[in-house]
C-alpha positions as CSV (number, residue, x, y, z in Angstrom):
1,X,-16.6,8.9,11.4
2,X,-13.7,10.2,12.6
3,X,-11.2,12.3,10.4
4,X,-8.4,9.7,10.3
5,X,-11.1,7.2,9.0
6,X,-12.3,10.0,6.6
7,X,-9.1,10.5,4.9
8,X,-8.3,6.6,4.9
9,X,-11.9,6.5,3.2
10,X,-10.9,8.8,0.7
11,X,-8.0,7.3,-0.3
12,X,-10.1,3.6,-0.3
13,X,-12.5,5.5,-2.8
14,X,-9.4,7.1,-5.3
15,X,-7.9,4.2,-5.8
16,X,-11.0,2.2,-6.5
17,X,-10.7,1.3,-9.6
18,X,-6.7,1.8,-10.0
19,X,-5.0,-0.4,-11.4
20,X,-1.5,-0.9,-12.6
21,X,-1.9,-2.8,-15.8
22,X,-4.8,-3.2,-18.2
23,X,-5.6,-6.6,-17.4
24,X,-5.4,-9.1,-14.0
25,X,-1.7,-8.8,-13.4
26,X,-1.9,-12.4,-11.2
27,X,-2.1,-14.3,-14.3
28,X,1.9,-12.9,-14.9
29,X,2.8,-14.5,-11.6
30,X,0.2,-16.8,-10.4
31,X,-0.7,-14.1,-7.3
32,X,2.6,-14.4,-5.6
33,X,1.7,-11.5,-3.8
34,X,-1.5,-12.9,-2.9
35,X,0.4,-16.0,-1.6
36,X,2.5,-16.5,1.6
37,X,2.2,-17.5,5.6
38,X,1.9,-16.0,8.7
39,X,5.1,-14.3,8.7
40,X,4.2,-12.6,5.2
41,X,1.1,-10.0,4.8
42,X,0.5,-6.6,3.6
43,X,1.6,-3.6,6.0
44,X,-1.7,-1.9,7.2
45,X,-1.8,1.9,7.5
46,X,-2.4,3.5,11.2
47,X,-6.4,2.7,11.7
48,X,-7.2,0.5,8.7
49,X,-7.0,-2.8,11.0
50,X,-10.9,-1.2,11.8
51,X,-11.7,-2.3,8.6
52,X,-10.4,-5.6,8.7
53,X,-11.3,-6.6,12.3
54,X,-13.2,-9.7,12.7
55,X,-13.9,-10.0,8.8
56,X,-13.4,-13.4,7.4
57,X,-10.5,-14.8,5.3
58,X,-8.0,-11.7,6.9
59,X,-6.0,-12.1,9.8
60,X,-4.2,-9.0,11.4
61,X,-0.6,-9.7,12.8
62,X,1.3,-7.2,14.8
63,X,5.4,-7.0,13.1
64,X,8.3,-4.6,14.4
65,X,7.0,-2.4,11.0
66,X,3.5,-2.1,11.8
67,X,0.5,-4.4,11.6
68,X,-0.3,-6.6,8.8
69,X,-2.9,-8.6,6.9
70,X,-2.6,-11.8,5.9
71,X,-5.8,-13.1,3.3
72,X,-7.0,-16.5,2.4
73,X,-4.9,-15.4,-1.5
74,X,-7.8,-14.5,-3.2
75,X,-10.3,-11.3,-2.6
76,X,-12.0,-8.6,-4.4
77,X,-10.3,-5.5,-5.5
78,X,-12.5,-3.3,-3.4
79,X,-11.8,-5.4,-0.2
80,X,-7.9,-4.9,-0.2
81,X,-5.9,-2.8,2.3
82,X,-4.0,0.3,0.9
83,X,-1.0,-1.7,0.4
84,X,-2.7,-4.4,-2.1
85,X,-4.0,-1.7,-3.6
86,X,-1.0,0.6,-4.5
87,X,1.2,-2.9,-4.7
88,X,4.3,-2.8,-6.8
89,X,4.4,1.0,-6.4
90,X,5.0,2.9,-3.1
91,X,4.8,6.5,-2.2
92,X,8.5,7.6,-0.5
93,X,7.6,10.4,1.4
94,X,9.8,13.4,2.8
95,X,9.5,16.4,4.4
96,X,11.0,20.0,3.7
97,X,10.3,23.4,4.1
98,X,7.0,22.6,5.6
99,X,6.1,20.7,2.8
100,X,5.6,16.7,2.0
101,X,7.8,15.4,-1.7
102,X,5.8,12.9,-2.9
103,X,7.8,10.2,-4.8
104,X,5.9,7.1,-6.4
105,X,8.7,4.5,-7.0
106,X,8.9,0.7,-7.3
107,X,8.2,-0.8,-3.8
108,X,11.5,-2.4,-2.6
109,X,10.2,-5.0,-1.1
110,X,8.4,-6.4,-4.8
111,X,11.6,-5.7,-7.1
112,X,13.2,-9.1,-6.4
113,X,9.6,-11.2,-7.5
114,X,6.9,-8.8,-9.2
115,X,6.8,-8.9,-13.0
116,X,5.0,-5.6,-12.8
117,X,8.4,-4.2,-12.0
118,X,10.2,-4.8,-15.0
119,X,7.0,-3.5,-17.3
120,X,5.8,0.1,-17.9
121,X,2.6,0.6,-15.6
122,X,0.0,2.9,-16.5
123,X,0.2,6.3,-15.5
124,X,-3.3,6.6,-14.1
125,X,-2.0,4.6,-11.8
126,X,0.9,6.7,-10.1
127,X,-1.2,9.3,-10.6
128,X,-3.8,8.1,-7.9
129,X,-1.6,6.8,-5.6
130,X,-0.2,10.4,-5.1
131,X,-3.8,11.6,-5.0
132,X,-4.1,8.9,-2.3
133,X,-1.1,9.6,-0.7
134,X,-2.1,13.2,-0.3
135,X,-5.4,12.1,1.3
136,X,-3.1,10.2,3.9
137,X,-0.7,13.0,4.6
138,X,-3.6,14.9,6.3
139,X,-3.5,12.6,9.3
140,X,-0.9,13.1,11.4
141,X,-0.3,9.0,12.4
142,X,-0.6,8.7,8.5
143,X,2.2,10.8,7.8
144,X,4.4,9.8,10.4
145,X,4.1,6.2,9.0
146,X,5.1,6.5,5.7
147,X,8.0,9.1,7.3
148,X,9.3,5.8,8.9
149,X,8.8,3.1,6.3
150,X,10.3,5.8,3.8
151,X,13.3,6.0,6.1
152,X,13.5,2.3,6.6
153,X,13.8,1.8,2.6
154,X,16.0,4.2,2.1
155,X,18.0,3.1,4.8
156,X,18.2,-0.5,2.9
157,X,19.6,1.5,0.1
158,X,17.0,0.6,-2.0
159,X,15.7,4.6,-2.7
């Protein structure tokens, strides 16, 4: 296994049994988030498309951002991406002083439709998604992706 797949697996096994709520947040919404086309999907983190590759119900699509999954709307928890799995929260990341600033904020891309962003989330949940994130910020590509997506929210004026 190679290290970027280590720390991607590390990250897969903190947030196993995360979750934001106490109870199946899809029956707030119907699974919007779970719903969508080709042009929708969940952003994939540098070398989790490996996971994904030729499983059934995902397809991968390559977008200006990064490349995304797209699912059939309805999977187990345990076979999500990162980005399912962290979803309405996202970790802003910056650098200073040789050192990353973790922020765990509302994702700006679920504020106009997820019902989770007007409730009060557990705080388990924020609190492994910065465990997580740390995990990521050991690799190098990693890092350097959630740099850029933390640059292109902020840049929306959404941060």
């Amino acid at each position: 296994m190679q290290l970027q797949e280590w720390y991607i697996a590390r990250a897969y096994n903190i947030l196993s049994d995360a979750k934001p709520i106490e109870f199946d947040c899809g029956l707030l919404c119907h699974a919007k988030c779970c719903k969508g086309n080709s042009q929708d999907g969940m952003l994939l983190f540098p070398g989790e498309e490996k996971r994904f590759e030729n499983k059934i119900g995902f397809v991968i699509n390559d977008t200006p951002l990064g490349k995304t999954l797209i699912c059939n709307g309805t999977c187990e928890r345990n076979q999500r991406p990162l980005a399912c799995r962290i979803f309405p929260l996202f970790p802003y990341v910056s650098k200073g002083a040789g050192r990353y600033k973790i922020s765990v904020l509302r994702d700006v891309r679920a504020v106009d439709y997820c019902p989770l962003c007007d409730l009060e989330l557990l705080p388990e949940f924020e609190r492994k998604i910065r465990l997580a994130t740390r995990s990521l910020l050991r690799d190098p590509e990693c890092a350097a992706f959630l740099l850029q997506l933390t640059s292109e929210f902020t840049d929306v004026g959404n941060f």
